[in-house]
N, C-alpha and C positions, 0 to 999 in steps of 0.2 A: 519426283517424290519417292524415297525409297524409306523399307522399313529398317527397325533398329534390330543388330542382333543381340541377343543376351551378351557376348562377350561386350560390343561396346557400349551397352547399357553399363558394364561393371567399372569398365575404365573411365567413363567421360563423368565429367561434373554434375551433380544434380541438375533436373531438367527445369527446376526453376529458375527463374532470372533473376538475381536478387544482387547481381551487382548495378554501384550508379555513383555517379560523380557529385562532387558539392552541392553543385548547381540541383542537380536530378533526385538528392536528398532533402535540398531545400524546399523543393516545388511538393515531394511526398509530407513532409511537416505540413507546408500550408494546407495539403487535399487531406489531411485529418483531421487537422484543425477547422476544417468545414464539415467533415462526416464523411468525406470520401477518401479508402483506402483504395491505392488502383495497386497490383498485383501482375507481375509479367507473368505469362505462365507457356511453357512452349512444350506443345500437342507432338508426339512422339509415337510414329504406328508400329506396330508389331504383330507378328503372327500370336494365332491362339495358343496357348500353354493350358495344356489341360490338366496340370498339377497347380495351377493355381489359378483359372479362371472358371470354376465348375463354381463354386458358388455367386458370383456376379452376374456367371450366364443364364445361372436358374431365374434370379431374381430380374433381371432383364425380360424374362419369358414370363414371370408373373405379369409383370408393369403392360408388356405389350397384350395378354389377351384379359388382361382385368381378374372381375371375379368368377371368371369363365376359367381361369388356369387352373382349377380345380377338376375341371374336366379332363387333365393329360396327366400321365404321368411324368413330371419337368425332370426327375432325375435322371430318367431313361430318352428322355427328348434333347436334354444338355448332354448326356455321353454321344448319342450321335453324332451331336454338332461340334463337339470338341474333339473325339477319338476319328470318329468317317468322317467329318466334313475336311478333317485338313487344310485347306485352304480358310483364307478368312484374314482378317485383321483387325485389331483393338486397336484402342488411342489410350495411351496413358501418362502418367506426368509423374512417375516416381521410379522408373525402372520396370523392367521385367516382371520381376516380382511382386506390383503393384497392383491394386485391383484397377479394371478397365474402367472406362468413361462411355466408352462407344465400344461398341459390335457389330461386324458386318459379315457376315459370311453365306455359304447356301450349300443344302442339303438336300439330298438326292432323292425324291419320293420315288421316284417311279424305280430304284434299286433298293428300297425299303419296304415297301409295301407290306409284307409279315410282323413288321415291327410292330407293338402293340401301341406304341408313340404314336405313328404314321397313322394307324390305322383309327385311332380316336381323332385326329386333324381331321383326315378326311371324312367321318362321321358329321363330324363338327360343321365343316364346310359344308358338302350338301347340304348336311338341314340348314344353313342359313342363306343360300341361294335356290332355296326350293322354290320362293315365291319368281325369280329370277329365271325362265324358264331356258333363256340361251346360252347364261355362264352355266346354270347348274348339269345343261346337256354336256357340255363342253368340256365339264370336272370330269364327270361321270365317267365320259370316252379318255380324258388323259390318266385316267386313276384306276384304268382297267389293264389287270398284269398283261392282256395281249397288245396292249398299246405299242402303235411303231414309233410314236411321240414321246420323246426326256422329259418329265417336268424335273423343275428344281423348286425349292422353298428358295427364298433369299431370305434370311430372319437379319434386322435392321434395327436396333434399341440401342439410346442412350440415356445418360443422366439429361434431364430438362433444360441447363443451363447451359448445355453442348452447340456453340454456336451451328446452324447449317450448312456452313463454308467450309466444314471440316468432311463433309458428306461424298462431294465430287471427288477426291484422290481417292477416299477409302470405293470407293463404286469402279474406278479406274485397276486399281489396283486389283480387284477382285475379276475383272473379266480380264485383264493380263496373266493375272492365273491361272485359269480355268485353260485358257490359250497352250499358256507354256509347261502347266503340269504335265507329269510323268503316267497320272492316271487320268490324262483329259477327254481320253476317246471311252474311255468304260464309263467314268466318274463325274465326268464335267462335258458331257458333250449333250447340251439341253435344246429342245427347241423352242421349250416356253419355261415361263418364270411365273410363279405363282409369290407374291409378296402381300403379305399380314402386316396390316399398318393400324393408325388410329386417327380419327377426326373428332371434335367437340363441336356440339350442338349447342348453341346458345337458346335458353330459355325463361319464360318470363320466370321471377323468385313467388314461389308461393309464399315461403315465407311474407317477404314485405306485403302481397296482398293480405295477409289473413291480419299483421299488424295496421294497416293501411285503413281497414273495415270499420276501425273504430271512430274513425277520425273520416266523414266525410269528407270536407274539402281536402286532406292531405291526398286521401283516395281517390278522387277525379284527378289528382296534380301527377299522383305516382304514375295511376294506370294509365297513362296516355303517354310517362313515358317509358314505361312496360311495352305499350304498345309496337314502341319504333324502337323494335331489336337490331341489330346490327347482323351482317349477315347469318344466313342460318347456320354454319358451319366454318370451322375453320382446321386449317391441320395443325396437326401435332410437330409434324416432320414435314415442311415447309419443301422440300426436296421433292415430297409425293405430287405434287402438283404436273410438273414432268413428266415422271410414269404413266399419271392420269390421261394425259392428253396423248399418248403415246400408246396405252391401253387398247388390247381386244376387248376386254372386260374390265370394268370396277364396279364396286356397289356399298355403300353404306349400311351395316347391320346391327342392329341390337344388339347389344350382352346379355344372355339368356338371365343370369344373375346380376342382381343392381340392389347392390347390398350398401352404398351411399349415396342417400338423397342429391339431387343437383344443386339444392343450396349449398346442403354442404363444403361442395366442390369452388364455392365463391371463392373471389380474391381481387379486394379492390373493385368490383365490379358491382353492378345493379344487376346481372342477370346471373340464373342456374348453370352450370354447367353440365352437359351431359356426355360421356364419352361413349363413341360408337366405333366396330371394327370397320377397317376400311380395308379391301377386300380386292388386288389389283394383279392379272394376269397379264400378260406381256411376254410376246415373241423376242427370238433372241436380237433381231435385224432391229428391232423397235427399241429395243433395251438399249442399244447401243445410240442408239439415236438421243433417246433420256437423258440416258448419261452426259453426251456432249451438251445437250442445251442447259443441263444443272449446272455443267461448268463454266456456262458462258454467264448463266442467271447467279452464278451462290460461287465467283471464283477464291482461289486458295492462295491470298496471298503471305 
């Protein structure tokens, strides 16, 4: 799996697929004629362009820390990661010039540390592994300028709809970097990885109970199956699971700000939604290990 360069982004044919035969125009008629448009669409990786991915990457950085993003400054947290992070890769489907799908790249805390970006993360972090007494020891000593230990950030966001099979090359591609760069021994030589992710909490709907109250028997009917939620949690980025198990440290944390209710968050569903940061440290020997079982679990064909 190699990336695209802007030259042959300019030369090659749109990345959609929109050619098809008799037959393969017929078969599209009937799947509309029932309500299903299918759409070839072919995922195309690139390096960062930070003349036209600064504002994608900012909002990628809302999406991942919530209504906590108010806490960083993201324009000053996006120039790091587009101008210093160097390395990295988008997925896009229009060219070059196209706004990204996906983002994977990682940024260097422990050679940041002055940044006032940096320095509000790791604020952030400690206080929400304070309860956590062996990651937030363990932040504390990696996040200290005399540390003999690299961390890196890996920041990881896409659009929702971004299948996880697309996750294993861009994760491949990103430690072959780090590997082969020019600035791998200053800039990319980590011994742990600090990754900011997200989980949803599934929870009973208050809503339905307070409508539910009115109507006794609906209200024994509902709450019992209010009762049998489904599991407590699930990810966002189906890929973290890997990490997880692979992890010195993880932890599920609140969003200090929860500025929409969990009903709101509904869809299709009987229960609340609640989003929590998911919070996953990992050596580099482990990372690597991740990575091959996500390719074996989520492969890229």
């Amino acid at each position: 799996m190699a990336k695209r360069t802007k030259e042959e982004a300019e030369y090659e044919d749109s990345d959609i697929d929109v050619s098809s035969t008799d037959d393969e125009e017929l078969q599209e008629e009937e799947s509309i004629e029932e309500g299903d448009e299918l759409l070839n669409v072919d995922f195309d990786f690139y390096n960062l362009n930070s003349t036209v991915d600064f504002h994608a990457t900012k909002n990628f950085l809302r999406q991942l820390f919530q209504d906590d993003s108010g806490f960083f400054p993201l324009s000053e947290l996006t120039d790091l990661i587009l101008e210093e992070g160097h390395i990295g890769t988008t997925i896009k489907t229009d060219g070059t010039e196209s706004d990204p799908f996906s983002i994977l790249t990682v940024l260097n805390i422990s050679n940041n540390l002055k940044s006032n970006a940096i320095q509000e993360l790791i604020k952030y972090y400690l206080e929400k592994t304070k309860k956590n007494a062996q990651f937030n020891v363990i932040l504390r000593q990696l996040f200290t300028p005399t540390s003999k230990h690299k961390v890196g950030m890996i920041i990881s966001e896409r659009l929702v709809n971004m299948p996880v099979e697309t996750m294993p090359p861009m994760y491949n591609m990103l430690l072959e970097e780090m590997e082969k760069s020019e600035k791998s021994e200053e800039e990319y030589k980590f011994d742990y990885f600090l990754i900011p992710s997200r989980v949803v909490k599934m929870v009973a709907s208050v809503v339905d109970k307070e409508l539910n109250d009115e109507d006794e028997n609906n209200s024994r009917k509902k709450s019992k199956k209010s009762d049998n939620l489904p599991g407590e949690y699930d990810y966002v980025h189906y890929e973290d699971e890997q990490i997880e198990k692979n992890a010195l440290h993880y932890g599920y944390f609140d969003f200090t700000n929860k500025n929409i209710e969990a009903d709101a968050r509904r869809v299709f569903n009987d229960y609340g939604i609640e989003p929590k940061l998911n919070l996953m440290l990992i050596n580099k020997k482990a990372l690597y290990t991740a990575v091959k079982q996500m390719s074996e679990v989520f492969p890229y064909e």
